[in-house]
N, C-alpha and C positions, 0 to 999 in steps of 0.2 A: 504494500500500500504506500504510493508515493504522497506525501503530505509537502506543505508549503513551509520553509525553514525558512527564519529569521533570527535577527540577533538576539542573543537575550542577556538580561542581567545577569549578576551574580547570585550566587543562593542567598536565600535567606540564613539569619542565626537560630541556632535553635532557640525554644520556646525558653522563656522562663518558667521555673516551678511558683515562683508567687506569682505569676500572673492569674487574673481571676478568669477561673472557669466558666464556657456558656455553655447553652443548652446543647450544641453542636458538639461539644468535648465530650460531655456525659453519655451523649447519644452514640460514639465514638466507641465510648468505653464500655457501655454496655453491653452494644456490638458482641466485642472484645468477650466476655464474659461471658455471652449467650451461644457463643461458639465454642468457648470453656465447656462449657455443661454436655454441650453435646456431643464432644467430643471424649465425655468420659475425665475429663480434666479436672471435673471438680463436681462434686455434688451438690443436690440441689441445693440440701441448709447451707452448705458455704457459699452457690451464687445467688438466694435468696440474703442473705445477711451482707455479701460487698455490694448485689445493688440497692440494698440499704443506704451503706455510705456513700456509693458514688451519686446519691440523688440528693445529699448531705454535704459533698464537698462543694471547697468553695474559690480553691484553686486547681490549676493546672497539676502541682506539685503531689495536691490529695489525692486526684482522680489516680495519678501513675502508684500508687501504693499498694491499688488494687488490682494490678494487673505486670506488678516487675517480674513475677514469677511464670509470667506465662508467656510463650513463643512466639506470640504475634507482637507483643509490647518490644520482644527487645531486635524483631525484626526491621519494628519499627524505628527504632532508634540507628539501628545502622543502615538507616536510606535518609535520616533527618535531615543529613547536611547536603543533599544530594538535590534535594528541591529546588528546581527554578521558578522564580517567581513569572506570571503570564501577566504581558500588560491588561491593564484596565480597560483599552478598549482598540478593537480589531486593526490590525495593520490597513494604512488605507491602499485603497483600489484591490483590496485581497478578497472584499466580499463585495458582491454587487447589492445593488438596490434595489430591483425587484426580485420579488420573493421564489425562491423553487417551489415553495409547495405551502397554501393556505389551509390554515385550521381554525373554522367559523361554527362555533355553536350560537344559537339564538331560540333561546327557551328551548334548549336543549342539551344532550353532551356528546361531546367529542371526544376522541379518542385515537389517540396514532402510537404502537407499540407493539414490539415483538420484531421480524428480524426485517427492518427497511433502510436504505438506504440516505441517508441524509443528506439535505443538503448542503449549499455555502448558508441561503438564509430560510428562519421559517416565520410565515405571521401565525399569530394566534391570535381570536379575538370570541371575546365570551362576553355576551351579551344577553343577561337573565340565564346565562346557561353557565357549563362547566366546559374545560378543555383541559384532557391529560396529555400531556407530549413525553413520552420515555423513552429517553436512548439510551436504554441499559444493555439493549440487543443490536441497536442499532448499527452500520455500515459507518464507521468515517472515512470517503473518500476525501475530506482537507480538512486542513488544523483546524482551520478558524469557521466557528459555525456559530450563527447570529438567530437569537429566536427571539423576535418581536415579538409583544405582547401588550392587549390593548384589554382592560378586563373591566364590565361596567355592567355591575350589579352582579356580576358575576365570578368564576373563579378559573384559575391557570397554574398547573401545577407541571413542571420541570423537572423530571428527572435522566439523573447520568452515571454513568458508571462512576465507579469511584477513585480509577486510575485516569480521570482526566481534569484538566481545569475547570475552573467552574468561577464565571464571574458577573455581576450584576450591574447596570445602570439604570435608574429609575425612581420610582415613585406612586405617594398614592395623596388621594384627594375624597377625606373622608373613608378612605380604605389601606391596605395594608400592600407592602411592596417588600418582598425577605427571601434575598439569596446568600444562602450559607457558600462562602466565600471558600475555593478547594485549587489548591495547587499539587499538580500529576509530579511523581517524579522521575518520570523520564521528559526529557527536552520539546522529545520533540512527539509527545502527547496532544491531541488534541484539544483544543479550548472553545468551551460553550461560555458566549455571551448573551444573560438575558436584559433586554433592554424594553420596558415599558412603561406604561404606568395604570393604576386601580383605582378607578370613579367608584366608590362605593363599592369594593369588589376585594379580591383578592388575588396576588400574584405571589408564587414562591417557586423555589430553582433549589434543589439539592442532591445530595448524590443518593445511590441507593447501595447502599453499604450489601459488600460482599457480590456486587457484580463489577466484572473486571473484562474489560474489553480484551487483553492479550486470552485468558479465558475462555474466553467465546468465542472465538477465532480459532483457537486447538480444537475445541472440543468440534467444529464446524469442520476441522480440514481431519479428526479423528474420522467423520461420519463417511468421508468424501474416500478415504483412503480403505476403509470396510468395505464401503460397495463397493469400489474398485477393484478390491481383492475377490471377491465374493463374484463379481462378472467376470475375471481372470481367469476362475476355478473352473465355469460352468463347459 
């Protein structure tokens, strides 16, 4: 998959442990924990009693207490500094201006998800109605993919894998406007911008924890490489 490179900054530092925890950290760590359990890694009274605390912590520092002993915390710690930060908003003449492909609910719901292809731009507009866009399965054929969103009395919900960027400009007016802010750590990761604004309405962008684009991609060229084998035989 050929994507579009550009320069990019230097990594970010890592995190401070007093920094104050949000709902995105906790949600992070949870994760983290709910994956514990089922993996036989901890039982239920122990991941019943840490997401106790980690809905009780109140920094960054507290949440990592509850998860230094398990394989995904300190997996995570050896990609921390690896992170590149994704600008704020799309390289210009990288995405066009009219849209690839419109998603129009009106007292009604929309819906686009499961394995499609993405474009450079997408609209959304949810008027009395709802619109879900998930690109958890989704095709990135370029880095930079721009999803408009226009949400008026209505609602617009974004989701993305969790190894790719994820970045927000917008607003609301009488309504709510919230993208949990995600930087991929590889470079040259794909980066979803949402950019709109909420008359009365709702718009939010975040990742979907434990879907992973390289993931889906194996598991796709796994199916591809069976039937092949499987037509070779016959």
């Amino acid at each position: 998959m050929d994507l579009q490179k550009q320069d990019l900054p230097q990594p970010t530092p890592p995190v401070s442990a007093d920094l104050r925890a949000s709902d995105a950290d906790r949600d992070r760590v949870a994760d983290i924990l709910r994956e514990a359990l089922a993996e036989g890694r901890l039982t239920a009274d122990e991941h019943a009693e840490r997401v106790e605390g980690v809905l009780a912590a109140k920094t960054v520092g507290e949440l990592d207490v509850f998860i230094q002993d398990l394989p995904a915390a300190h997996a995570r710690r050896e990609t921390a500094t690896t992170y590149a930060v994704a600008p704020n908003r799309p390289t210009v003449g990288a995405v066009p201006v009219e849209p690839d492909e419109n998603v129009v609910a009106v007292f009604s719901t929309a819906v686009r998800k499961g394995r499609w292809r993405a474009g450079r731009r997408i609209h959304a507009y949810a008027i009395f109605g709802s619109v879900e866009i998930d690109l958890s399965e989704a095709l990135f054929e370029y880095q930079q993919v721009v999803v408009k969103a226009i949400s008026v009395f209505g609602s617009i919900e974004v989701r993305v894998p969790e190894n790719v960027s994820l970045r927000g400009t917008g607003g609301g007016v009488l309504g709510n406007f919230e993208v949990h802010t995600l930087d991929a750590a590889d470079p040259a990761a794909p980066v979803v911008y949402v950019d709109g604004w909420a008359v009365l309405g709702n718009i939010e962008g975040r990742p979907r924890r434990g879907r992973l684009v390289a993931d889906i991609l194996d598991r796709v060229q796994h199916k591809v490489d069976r039937s092949l084998r499987k037509h070779l035989d016959r």
